[in-house]
N, C-alpha and C positions, 0 to 999 in steps of 0.2 A: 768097195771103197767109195766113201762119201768126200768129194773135193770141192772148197770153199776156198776160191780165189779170185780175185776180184783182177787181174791183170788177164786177160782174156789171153794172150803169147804164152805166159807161163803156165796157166792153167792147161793151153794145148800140150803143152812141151811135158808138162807131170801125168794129163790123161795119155797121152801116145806112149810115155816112157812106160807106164806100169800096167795098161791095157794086155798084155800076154800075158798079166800075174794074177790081175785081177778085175772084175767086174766093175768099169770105174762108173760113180753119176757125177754129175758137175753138177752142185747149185749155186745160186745166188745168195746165200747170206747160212749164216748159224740158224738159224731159227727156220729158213728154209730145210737145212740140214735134221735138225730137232723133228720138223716133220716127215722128213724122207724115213729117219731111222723108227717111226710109228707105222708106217705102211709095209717100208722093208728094210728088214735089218741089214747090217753092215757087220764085216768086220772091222776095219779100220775108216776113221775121222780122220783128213788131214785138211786143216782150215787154216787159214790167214787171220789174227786176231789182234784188234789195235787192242795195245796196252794203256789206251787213254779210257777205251770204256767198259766203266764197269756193268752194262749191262752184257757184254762179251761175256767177262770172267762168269757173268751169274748163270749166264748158257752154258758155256763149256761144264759150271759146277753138277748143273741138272742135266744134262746130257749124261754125266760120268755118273753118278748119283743111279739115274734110270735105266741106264746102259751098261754095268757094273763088267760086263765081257768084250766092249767095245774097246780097241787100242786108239788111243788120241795122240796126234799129232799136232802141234801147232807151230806153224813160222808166224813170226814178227819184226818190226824195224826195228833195232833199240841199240846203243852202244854195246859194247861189251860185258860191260859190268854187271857182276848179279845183283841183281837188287829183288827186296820187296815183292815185287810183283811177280817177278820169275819165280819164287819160293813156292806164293800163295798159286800159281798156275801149277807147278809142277807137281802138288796134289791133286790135282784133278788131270792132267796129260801126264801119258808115258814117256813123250818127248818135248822138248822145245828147240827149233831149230830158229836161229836169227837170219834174216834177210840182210845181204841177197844168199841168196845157196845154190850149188850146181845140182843136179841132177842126178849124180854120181855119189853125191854129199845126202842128198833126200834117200836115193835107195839104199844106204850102210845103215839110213835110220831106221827105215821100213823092216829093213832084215832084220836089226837087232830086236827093236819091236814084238815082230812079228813071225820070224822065221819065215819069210816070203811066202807065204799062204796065199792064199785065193779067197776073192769073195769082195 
């Protein structure tokens, strides 16, 4: 499990919570991630992605694109409302989870996902 989260608290909070399940790596950015999943695979991607850039959405597109067995996860800020952007992400992510989320709320996604696998 590849984790792209830029709040250093939550990012401990999500590697310690799924650490028994799975292999976690923490990086710094998508494109960090993009290079992680070139060295060593993953099974699951869960990244933080602003919906203001579109060089995000073009990473997550070629990530999912390249990585065609990888399950993508992604939180974001955003109101509630689906819009636009949620539609064009959700082709390329399994999941889209809004910030903020518990912890309790990320693993009902992981399992759905992913059947709690490993890796």
């Amino acid at each position: 499990m590849i984790v792209v989260e830029p709040d250093d608290g939550l990012a401990d909070c999500v590697t310690r919570f799924f650490s028994d399940r799975y292999e976690v790596t923490r990086v710094g950015s998508l494109g960090d991630a993009e290079e992680e999943l070139r060295v060593r695979p993953a099974r699951i991607l869960f990244a933080e992605i602003d919906r203001c850039s579109g060089q995000h959405s073009s990473l997550i597109e070629r990530i999912h694109r390249d990585h065609p067995r990888l399950k993508i996860v992604l939180t974001y800020h955003a109101d509630s409302a689906k819009d636009a952007w949620n539609m064009t992400l959700s082709a390329s992510a399994d999941m889209l989870v809004r910030k903020p989320y518990g912890v309790l709320e990320v693993d009902k996604v992981m399992r759905a996902v992913d059947g709690g696998g490993e890796s």
